[in-house]
C-alpha positions in Angstrom: -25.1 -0.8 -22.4 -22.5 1.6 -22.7 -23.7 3.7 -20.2 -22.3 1.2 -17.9 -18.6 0.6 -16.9 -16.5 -0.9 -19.6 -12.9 -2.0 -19.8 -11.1 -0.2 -22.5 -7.7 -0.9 -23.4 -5.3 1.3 -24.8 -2.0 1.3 -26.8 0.0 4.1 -28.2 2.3 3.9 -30.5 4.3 7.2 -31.4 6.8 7.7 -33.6 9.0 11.2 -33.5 12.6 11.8 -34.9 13.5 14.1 -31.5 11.9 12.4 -28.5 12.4 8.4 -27.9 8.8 6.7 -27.9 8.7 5.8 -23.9 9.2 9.5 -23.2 5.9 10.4 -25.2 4.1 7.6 -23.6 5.1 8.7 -20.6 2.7 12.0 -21.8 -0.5 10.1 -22.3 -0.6 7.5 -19.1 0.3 11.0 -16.9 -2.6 12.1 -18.4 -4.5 8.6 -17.4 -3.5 9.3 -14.2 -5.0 12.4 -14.2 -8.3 11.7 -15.4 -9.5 10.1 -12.3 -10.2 6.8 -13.8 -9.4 3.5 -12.6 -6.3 2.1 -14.6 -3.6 -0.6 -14.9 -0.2 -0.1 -16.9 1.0 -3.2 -18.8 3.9 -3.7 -20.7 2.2 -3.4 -24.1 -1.2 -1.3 -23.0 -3.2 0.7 -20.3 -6.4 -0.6 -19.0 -8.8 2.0 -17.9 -12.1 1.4 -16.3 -14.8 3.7 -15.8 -18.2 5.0 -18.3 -17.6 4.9 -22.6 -18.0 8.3 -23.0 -15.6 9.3 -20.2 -12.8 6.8 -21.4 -12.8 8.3 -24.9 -12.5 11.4 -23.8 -9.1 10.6 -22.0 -7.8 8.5 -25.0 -8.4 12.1 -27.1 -6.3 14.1 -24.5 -3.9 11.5 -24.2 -3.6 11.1 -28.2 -2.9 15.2 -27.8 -0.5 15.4 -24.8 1.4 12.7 -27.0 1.9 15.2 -30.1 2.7 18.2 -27.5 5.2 16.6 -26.5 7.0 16.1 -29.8 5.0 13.2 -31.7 5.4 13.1 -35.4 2.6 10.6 -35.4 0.6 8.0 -33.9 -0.5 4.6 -34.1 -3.9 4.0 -31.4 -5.0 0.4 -30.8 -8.4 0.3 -28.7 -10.0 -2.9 -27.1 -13.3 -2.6 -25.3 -15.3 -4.5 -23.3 -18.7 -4.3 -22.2 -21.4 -6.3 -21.1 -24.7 -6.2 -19.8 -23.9 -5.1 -16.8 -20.7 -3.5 -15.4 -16.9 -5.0 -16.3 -14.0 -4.7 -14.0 -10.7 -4.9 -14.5 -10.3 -6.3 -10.4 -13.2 -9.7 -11.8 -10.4 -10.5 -14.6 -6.9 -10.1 -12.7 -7.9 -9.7 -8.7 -6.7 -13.3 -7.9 -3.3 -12.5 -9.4 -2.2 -9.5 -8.0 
């Protein structure tokens, strides 16, 4: 199953003395952008869509760019969802946006 696509959900929370916490957010949702990956930015989280494997790759680089950048440390929430067959983030939101 998690060979197919999932939705995985993703909330940083850094903490630094020198840099204020949106600016090293920032970091890790350029590097979402990046990845090639279906996302959506919320408020409180990043959605990403696209293969496990692939998506936890990106949470690793974007857990890195975050310390780069000047993170002292890091608090990662992660919220997945698969199923038996593929999930997308346009089935759960499309008729809102």
């Amino acid at each position: 199953m998690l060979n197919n696509i999932v939705n995985i959900a993703l909330q940083i929370l850094p903490t630094s003395k020198s840099v204020h916490p949106y600016d090293l957010v920032d970091r890790a949702i350029e590097v979402i952008a990046s990845s090639g990956l279906k996302y959506k930015v919320t408020p409180f989280e990043t959605v990403m869509e696209g293969r496990y494997d692939d998506i936890m790759k990106v949470i690793k680089e974007a857990e890195e760019a975050c310390y780069r950048a000047g993170a002292e440390s890091l608090m990662t929430y992660i919220k997945i969802q698969s199923g038996e067959g593929d999930v997308a983030i346009e089935d759960k939101i499309g008729k809102y946006e």
